[in-house]
C-alpha positions in Angstrom: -81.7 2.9 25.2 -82.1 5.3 22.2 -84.2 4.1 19.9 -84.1 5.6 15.8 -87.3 4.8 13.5 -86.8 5.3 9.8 -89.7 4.4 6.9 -87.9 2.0 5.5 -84.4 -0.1 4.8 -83.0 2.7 2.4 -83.2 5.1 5.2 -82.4 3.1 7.6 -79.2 2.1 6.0 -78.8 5.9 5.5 -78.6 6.3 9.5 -76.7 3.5 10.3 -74.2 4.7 7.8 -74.1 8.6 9.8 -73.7 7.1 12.7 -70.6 5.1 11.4 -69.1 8.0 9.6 -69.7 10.3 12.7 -67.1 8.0 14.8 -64.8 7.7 11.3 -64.8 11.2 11.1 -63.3 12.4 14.5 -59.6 13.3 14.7 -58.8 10.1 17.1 -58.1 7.0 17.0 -61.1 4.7 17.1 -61.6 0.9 16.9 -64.6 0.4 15.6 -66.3 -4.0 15.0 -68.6 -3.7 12.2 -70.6 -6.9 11.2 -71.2 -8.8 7.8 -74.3 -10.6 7.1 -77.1 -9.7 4.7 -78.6 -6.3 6.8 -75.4 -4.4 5.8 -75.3 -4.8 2.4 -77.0 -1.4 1.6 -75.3 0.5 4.2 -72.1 -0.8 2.9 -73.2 0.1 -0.5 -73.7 3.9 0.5 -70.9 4.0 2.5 -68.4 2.3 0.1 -69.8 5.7 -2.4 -69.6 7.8 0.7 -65.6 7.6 1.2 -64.0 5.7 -1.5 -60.9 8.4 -2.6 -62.2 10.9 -0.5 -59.8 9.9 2.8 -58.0 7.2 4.2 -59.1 7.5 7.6 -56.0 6.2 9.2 -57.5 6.7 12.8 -59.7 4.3 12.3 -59.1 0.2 12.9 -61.9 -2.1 12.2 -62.2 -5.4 13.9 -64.8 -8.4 13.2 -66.3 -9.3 16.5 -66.7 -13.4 15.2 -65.7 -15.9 12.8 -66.4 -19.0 11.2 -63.2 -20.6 9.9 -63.4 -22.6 6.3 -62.6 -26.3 7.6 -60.4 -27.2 3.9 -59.7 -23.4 2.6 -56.6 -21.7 4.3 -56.7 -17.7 4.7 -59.7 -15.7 5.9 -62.9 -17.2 7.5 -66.7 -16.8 6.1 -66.8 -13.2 8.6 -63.6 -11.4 7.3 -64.4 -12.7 3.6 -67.6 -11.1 3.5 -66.3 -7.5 5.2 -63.8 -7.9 2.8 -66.0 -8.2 -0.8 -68.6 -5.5 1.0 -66.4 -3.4 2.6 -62.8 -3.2 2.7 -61.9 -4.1 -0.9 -64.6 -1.5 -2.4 -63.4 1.2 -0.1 -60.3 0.8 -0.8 -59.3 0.2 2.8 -56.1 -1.4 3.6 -56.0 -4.3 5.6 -53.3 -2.7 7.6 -56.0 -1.0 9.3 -58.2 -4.2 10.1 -57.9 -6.7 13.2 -59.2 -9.9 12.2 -60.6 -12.2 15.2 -60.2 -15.5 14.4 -59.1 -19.3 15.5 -55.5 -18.1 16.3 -55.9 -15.6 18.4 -59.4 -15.5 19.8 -58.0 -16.7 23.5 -56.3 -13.1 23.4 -58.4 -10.7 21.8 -60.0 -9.4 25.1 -56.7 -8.9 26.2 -55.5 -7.3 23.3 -58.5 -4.9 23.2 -58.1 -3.6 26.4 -54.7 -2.8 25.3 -55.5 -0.5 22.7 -58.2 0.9 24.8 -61.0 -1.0 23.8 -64.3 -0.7 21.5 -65.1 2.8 20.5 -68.4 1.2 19.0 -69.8 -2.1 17.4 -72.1 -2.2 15.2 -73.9 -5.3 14.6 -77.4 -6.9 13.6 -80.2 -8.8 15.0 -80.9 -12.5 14.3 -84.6 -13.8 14.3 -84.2 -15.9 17.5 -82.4 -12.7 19.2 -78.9 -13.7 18.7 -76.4 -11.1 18.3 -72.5 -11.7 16.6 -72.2 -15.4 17.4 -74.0 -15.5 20.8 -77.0 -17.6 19.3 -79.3 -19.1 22.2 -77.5 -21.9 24.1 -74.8 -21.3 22.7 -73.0 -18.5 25.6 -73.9 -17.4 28.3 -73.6 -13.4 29.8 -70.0 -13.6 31.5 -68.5 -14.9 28.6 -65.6 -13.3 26.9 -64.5 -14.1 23.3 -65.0 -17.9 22.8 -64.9 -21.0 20.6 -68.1 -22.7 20.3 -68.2 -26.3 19.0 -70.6 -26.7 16.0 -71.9 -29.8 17.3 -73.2 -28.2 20.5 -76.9 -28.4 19.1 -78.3 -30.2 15.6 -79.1 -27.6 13.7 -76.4 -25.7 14.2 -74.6 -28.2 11.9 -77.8 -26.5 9.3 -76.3 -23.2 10.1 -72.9 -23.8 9.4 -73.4 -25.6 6.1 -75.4 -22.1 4.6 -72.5 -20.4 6.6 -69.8 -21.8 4.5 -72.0 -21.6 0.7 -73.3 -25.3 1.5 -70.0 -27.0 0.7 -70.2 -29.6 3.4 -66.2 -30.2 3.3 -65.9 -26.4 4.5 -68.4 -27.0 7.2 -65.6 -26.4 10.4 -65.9 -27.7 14.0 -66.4 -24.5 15.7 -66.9 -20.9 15.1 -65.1 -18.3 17.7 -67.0 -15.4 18.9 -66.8 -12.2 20.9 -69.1 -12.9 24.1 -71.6 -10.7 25.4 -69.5 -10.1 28.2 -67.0 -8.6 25.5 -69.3 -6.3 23.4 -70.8 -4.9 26.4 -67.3 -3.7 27.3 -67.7 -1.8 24.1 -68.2 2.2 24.7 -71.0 2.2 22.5 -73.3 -0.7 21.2 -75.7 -0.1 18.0 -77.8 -3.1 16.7 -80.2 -2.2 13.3 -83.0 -3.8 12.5 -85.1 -4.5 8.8 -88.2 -6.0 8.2 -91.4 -7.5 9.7 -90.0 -11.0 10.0 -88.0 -9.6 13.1 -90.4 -7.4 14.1 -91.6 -9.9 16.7 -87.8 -10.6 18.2 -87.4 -6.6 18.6 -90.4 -6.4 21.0 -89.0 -9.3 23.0 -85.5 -8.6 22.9 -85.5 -4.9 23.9 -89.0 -5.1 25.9 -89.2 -8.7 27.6 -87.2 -9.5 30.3 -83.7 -10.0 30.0 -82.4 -13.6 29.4 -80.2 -15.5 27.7 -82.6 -17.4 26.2 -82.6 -14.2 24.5 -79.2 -12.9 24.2 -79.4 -9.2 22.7 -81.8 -8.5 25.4 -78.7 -7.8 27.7 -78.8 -4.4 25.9 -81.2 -3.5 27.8 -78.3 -3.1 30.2 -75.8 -1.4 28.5 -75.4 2.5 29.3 -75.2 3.7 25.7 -77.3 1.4 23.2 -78.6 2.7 20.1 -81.3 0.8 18.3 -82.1 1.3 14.6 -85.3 0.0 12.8 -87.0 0.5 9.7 -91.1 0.9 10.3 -91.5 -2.9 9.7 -89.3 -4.1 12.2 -90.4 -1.3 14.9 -94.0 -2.7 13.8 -94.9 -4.2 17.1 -93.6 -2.0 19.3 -94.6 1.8 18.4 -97.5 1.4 21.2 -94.5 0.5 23.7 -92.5 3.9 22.6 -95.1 6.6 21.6 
């Protein structure tokens, strides 16, 4: 496990964004799952002013690694709509060049990304009771590959779903459909960042507890090439464990 310091969010948003441009820039095809949520929004930000006009990077494909379908609206889900209004749409990026994961095809997408070689990388955030995409605690287990998990599988997941979906309670859906952590640790490289003391707590346990599935992104502990990013807040609690 590497793991990457910065003073703050700015910075670290800075560094999450080199390390995505580093695998953007090489002359080869890479598939790269980035994630949506509210930790990206500055990285996206820097990197929408990073390459918009400056390249089309036509080697790259970008896949979202879950999604929450709208239960009433038709098209994209809550996952792809926010990559879309942060990310694609800013840059400029074609969807031509974006492999959605969603309700349709989710009982494939393992098999179709070994097919075109896998994950080059996935980048993806933290959640404050160690979840990681949607692998939320009792939710999936280790061996899991991409699955549907139904809503109702614990009460306030129905809580989740509802700020999910912008509180319209009509759009609340049934199930969301998620890579498992069998999946992303397939991926070739796994970075997860990290912002603020709030989560400070969960980054000690996560990456220096034992590994459980009561705390899923602790399996990272196992993966060969993991790359952890924090600002100071969220490394608060663990700089004793690493100096």
């Amino acid at each position: 496990m590497r793991i990457i310091i910065e003073k703050d969010y700015e910075q670290m948003s800075k560094t999450v964004m080199d390390l995505l441009l580093a695998k953007m820039y090489t002359n080869k095809k890479m598939n790269i799952a980035i994630t949506a949520g509210s930790t990206p929004k500055r990285l996206y930000e820097l990197l929408v002013e990073e390459i918009k006009n400056k390249s089309d990077f036509t080697n790259v494909t970008y896949y979202n690694f879950d999604e929450i379908p709208f239960k009433k609206k038709g098209g994209y889900g809550v996952t792809m709509t926010n990559l879309k209004n942060m990310y694609f749409d800013p840059a400029g990026i074609s969807m031509e060049h974006v492999h959605a994961l969603d309700e349709k095809n989710y009982t494939t997408h393992d098999a179709y990304l070994e097919s075109v070689g896998g994950l080059d990388a996935i980048f993806m955030g933290l959640g404050k009771d160690g979840h990681f995409c949607g692998n939320l605690p009792n939710t999936t287990k280790f061996g899991d590959l991409t699955s549907k998990v139904e809503t109702s599988i614990f009460p306030r997941m129905y809580d989740i779903m509802k700020s999910e979906v912008g509180g319209n309670e009509e759009d609340i859906p049934d199930f969301y459909v998620t890579m498992g952590p069998r999946s992303v640790m397939n991926a070739k490289e796994t970075i997860i960042f990290v912002s603020g003391k709030e989560k400070a707590g969960i980054v000690k346990e996560a990456f220096f507890g034992p590994v459980s599935e009561n705390v899923p992104s602790s399996v990272f502990q196992l993966h060969p090439n993991f790359t952890l990013v924090l600002d100071a807040d969220a490394a608060s609690e663990i700089k004793d464990l690493i100096d």
